[in-house]
Each structure stands twice: as C-alpha cells, then as structure tokens.
N, C-alpha and C positions, 0 to 999 in steps of 0.2 A: 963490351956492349953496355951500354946505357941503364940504368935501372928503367927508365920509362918504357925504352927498347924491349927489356926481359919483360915487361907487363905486357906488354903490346903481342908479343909472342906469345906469353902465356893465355891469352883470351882468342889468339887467332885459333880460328878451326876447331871450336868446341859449340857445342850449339847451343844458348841457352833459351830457356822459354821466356818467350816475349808476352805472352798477357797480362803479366802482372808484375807492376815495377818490384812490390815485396818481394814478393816470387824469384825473380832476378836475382834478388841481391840478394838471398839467400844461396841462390844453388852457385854464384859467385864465390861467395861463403865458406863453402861447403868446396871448391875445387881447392880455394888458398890454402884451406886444414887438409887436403891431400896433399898437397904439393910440400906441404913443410913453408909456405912461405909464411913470414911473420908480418901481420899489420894490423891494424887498430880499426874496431866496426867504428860507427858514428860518432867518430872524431869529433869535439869539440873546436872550431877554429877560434869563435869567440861567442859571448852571450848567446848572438842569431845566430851564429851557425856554424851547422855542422855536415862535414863532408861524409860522404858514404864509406869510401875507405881510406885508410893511410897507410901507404908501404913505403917506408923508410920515409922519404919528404917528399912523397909524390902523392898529390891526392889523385882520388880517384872518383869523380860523381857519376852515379846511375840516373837514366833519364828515357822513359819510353814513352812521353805522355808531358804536353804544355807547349805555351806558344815558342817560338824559337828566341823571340827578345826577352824572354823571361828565364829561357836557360842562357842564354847571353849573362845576364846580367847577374844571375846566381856565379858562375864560373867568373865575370868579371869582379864580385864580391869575395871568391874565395880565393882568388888570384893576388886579392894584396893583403891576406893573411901570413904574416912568420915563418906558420911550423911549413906553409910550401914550399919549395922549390921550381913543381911544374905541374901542373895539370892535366888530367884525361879524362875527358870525356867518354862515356861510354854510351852508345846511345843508338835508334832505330830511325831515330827522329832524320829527314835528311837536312844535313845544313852544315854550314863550312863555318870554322872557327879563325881570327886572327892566329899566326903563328906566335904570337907573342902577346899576354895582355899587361899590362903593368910591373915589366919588365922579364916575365915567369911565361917558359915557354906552353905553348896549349895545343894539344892534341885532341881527335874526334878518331872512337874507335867506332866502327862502326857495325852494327851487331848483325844487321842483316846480312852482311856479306859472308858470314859462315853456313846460310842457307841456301848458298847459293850454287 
C-alpha cells in the first residue's frame, strides 16, 4: 500500500472538529503522536511556504475555510516544491482536485464524510 494510501486510511472514520482550521490540525496532531507515525508540523517548502504536515514526502495541507481557487493555487504552489512527492488535501471545503498538478499526484480527503 501507498504511503498516501496508509494516510488516507489513517484519517478515514475518525471524526475531527471542524470549527477551527487550528483546532484541526491540532487534534490531527495529536492522532500522528498516537499512532507512532513520524512527520514534520509546518514544514518549510520554501521562503512562502509552508505545508501543514510532511509524512515521509507526502505533504499534507489542512483547509476548512477560503475560496476554492485560492486553495487551488496554494496546493498548485506546493505541488512544484522538491521535498514533495504527492499531495493531499484535507479538507470540508467541497471541490475536486486535478489528479495530478505539475507532475505530483493530488488527492482531496474529504473530512465530512466521517460525519456521515
């Protein structure tokens, strides 16, 4: 299985709180330091930016909150960063991602569906 795979697993069927993007990525946080999984918080990609998580070379952006061409374009910017490989999207927000942006494949987890 995929490392993106094992993340995608790992966030399915856990419920986290959506009011608050901080909030999120905290209790996100706090599941990886259970789990034993190793990754790096606010990864530096470059100067501007920095990704919310990094597990192995897979980043991970948290996103509950902005217009959808504006997380396009942040995801399309971390997309032709190095230390990536592939992308996921974590998110409430509803909107569909290209499978692939600048060559790195991009995933959309999508957070409500554990509410469901």
């Amino acid at each position: 299985m995929s490392e993106v795979s094992n993340i995608i697993k790992f966030l399915s069927g856990k419920r986290f709180p959506l009011s608050d993007e901080t909030r999120l990525q905290s209790s996100i946080e706090e599941e990886l330091q259970r789990d034993g999984v190793i990754f790096k918080r606010e990864f530096r990609l470059s100067p501007e930016d920095r990704i919310d998580f990094l597990i192995g070379r897979v980043g991970v952006e948290v996103k509950i909150k902005g217009g959808k061409l504006a997380i396009y374009r942040q995801v399309e910017r971390y997309a032709q960063r190095d230390a990536v490989d592939a992308l996921i999207l974590v998110t409430n927000v509803a909107m569909g991602m290209p499978e692939e942006i600048n060559g790195k494949p991009v995933h959309v987890f999508n957070l409500g569906r554990a509410w469901l």
